[in-house]
N, C-alpha and C positions, 0 to 999 in steps of 0.2 A: 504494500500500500504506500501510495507516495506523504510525503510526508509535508506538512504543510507550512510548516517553519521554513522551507526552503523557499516558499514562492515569495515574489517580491512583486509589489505592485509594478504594473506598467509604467515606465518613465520615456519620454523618446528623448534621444541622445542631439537632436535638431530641435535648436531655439530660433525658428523663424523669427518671433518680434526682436531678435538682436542682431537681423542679419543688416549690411549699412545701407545708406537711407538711398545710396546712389544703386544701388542694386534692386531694390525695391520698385522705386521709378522706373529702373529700366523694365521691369515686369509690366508692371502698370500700363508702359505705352503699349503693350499688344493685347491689352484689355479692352474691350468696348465698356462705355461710361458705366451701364447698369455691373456690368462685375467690377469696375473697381471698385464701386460704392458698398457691394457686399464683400470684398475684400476688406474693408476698409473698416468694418464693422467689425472685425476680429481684436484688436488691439488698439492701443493708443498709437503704437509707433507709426501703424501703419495707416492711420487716420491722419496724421500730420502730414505722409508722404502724400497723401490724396491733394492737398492743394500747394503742391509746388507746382509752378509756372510752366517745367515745361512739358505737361501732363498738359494744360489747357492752352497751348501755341495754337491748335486749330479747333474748334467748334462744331461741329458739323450737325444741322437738323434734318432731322431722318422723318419718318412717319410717326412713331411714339416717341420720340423724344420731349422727355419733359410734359408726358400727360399722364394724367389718372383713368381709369375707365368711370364711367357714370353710364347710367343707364337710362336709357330714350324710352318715353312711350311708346313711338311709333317705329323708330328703329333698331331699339335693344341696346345692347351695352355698345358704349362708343368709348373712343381713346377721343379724351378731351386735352386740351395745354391746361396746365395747372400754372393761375399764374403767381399762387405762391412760392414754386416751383423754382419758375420762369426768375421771378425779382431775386430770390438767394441763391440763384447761381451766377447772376450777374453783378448783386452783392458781393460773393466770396470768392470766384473767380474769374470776374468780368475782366478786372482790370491785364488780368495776362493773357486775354485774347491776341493772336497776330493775325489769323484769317477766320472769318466765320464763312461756311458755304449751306446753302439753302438746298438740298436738293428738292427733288420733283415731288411731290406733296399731293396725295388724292382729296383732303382734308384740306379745303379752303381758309375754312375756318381758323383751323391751326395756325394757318399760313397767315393770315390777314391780323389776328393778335399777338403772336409772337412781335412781327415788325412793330406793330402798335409799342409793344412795352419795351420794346427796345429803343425805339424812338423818345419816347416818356420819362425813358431811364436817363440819355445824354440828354435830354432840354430841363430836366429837373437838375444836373447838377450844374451844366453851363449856367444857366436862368440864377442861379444861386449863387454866383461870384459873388468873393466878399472881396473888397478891396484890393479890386484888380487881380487876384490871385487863380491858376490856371486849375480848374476844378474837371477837367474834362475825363469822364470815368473812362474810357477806353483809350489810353494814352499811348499802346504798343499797336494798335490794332492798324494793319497796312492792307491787307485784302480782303474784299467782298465777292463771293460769287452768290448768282443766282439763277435758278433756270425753275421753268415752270413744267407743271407737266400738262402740257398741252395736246396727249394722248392717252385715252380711257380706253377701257376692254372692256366689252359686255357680251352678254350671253350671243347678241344678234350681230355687232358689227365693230368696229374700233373707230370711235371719234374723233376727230383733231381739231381741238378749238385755240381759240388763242385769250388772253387775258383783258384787262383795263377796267373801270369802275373802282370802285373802293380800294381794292389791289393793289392799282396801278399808282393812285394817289398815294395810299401809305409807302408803298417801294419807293417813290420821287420825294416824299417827306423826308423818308428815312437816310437816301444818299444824298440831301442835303445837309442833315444832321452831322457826319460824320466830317472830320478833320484830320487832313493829313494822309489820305488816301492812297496810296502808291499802285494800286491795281485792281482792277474792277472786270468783271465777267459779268454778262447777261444773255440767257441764251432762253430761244423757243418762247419769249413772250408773244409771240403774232400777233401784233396790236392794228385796228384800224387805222385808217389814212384820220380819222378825227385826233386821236389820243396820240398817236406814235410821235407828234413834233415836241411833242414835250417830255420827253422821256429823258433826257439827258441837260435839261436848264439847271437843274437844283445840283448835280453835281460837280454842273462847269462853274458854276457862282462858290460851292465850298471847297474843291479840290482842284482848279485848271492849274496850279501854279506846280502840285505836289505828283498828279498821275501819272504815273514810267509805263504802265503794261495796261489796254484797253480793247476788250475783246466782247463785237456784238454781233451777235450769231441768230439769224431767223428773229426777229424782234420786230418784223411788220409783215403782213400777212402780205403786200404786194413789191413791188420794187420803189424803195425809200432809203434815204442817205442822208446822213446827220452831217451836216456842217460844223458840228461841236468835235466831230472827230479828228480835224486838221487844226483843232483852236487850241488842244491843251500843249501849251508848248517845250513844255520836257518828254514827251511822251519817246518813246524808245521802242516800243513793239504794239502795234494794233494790228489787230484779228478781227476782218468783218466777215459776212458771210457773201455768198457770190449776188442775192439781189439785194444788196446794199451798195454795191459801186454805182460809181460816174464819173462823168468827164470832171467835174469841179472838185471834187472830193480827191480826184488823182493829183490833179492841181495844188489843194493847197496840202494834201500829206507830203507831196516833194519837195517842199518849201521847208518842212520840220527838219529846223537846226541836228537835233538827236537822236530823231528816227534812226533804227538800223534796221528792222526788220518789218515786212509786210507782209502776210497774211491774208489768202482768198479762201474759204472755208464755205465745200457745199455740204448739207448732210440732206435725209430723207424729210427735211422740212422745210427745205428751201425751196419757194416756189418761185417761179418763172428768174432763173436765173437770169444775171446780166453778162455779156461777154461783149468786152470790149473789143476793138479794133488795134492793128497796128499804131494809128495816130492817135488813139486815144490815151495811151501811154507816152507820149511824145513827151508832156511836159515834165515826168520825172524822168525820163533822160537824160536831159538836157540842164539840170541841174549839176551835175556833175557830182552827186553826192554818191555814197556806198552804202543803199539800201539793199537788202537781201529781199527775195521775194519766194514767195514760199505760195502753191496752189495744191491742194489739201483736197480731197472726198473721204469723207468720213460714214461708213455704214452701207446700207443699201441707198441711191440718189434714186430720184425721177428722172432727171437728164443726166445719167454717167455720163455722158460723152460733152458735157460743157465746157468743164475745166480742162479737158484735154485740150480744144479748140482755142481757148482761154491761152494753152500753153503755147500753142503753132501760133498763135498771133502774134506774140511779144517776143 
């Protein structure tokens, strides 16, 4: 019979909460948000490593991110934004943002409040200077992306709409808000010929002096070209898509002191592409600058063969 004075309680020989804080972190980055936070629940030590800085360098909003479920009369349990949520994590680690990116969202709602309280979050503390002093919560934050998702699935067919309304107002609120901008993505918003001219004013009035990297991709349902893209004049790399060129817009990007690279980008969402002419390129030739030019299909196209044509022209 074995004898029980021998046995010794279970002890493990590995004290994770004393492993160092820079090893822990590096764990952390290949955790999606929901497991660090129940990692994080195990110990003190490792609750501290939860808000170092470069754990939150990027942001990323997903489809639950930052909801609760609650439950619909008419359509059953829903993932809502919780925007208690939402405020203490902009509290506790707003300030070590460097890029927030939005992705494609079926959940409008979601979408249209987040920007709201984020919006809400910079104009309460700007609004609040005290004596001249720089009060701006998101102080690291340098890039914005956003794309919409502008393609649904259903039982019968697959939709493709494009955005504007309330949406569209908070998203132009919101990149007026921001300071200090160095790079901006907006993709598959499909906006009409009414809303689309205004889609980049609030961000050329907060950021023309600061944006290096400016990339707008299918963001008008028909062929339309923003004048603000030749105006921000540090600008270094723009990415448009192929029905946003023209002859003026070729014009004054060859004119950009620090341009070096340009970017024609068709995807399965661009419609009725633009191809230019031989002369239609004439006037950044002739600049005599060292632009790189770069012609891109990305995915399945409607017109595969645009940008080839695109490319025998130039």
């Amino acid at each position: 019979m074995e004898d029980r004075s021998s046995l010794r309680p279970y002890r493990s020989e590995y004290r994770y909460d004393l492993l160092p804080d820079l090893v822990v972190e590096r764990i952390f980055c290949y955790l999606p948000k929901r497991s660090r936070y129940e990692a994080a629940q195990t110990c003190k030590a490792w609750l501290r490593v939860l808000y170092f800085p470069a754990l939150w360098k990027t942001f990323t909003l997903r489809e639950k991110t930052l909801t609760r479920s609650r439950f619909d009369y008419y359509k059953g349990p829903q993932d809502c934004l919780s925007h208690i949520l939402t405020k203490a994590c902009l509290k506790r680690v707003g300030r070590h943002f460097r890029r927030i990116k939005v992705q494609p969202i079926a959940n409008f709602l979601n979408l249209f409040e987040f920007m709201g309280l984020v919006d809400s979050y910079i104009k309460f503390f700007v609004e609040a200077e005290v004596k001249g002093e720089e009060r701006y919560p998101l102080p690291h934050l340098v890039a914005f992306e956003f794309s919409f998702a502008c393609q649904i699935r259903n039982r019968e067919s697959i939709r493709v709409f494009g955005t504007g309304g309330k949406i569209l107002e908070t998203l132009t609120t919101l990149l007026g808000s921001f300071q200090g901008l160095k790079e901006l993505r907006l993709e598959n918003l499909l906006l009409d010929r009414f809303e689309a001219p205004t889609l980049l004013n609030s961000i050329y009035e907060s950021c023309s002096e600061s944006l290096v990297n400016l990339s707008i991709l299918n963001c008008a349902q028909f062929n339309y070209y923003w004048m603000h893209c030749g105006l921000f004049l540090n600008l270094r790399c723009l990415t448009v898509s192929a029905n946003h060129l023209h002859t003026d817009l070729i014009y004054l990007v060859g004119n950009l002191d620090k341009l070096a690279e340009f970017h024609v980008v068709q995807t399965e969402f661009t419609r009725a592409p633009v191809v230019l002419t031989y002369y239609d390129w004439e006037p950044m030739r002739t600049t005599g600058k060292s632009i790189r030019m770069f012609l891109e299909a990305r995915g399945t196209t409607k017109s595969p063969y645009t940008l080839l044509c695109c490319n025998l022209t130039v």
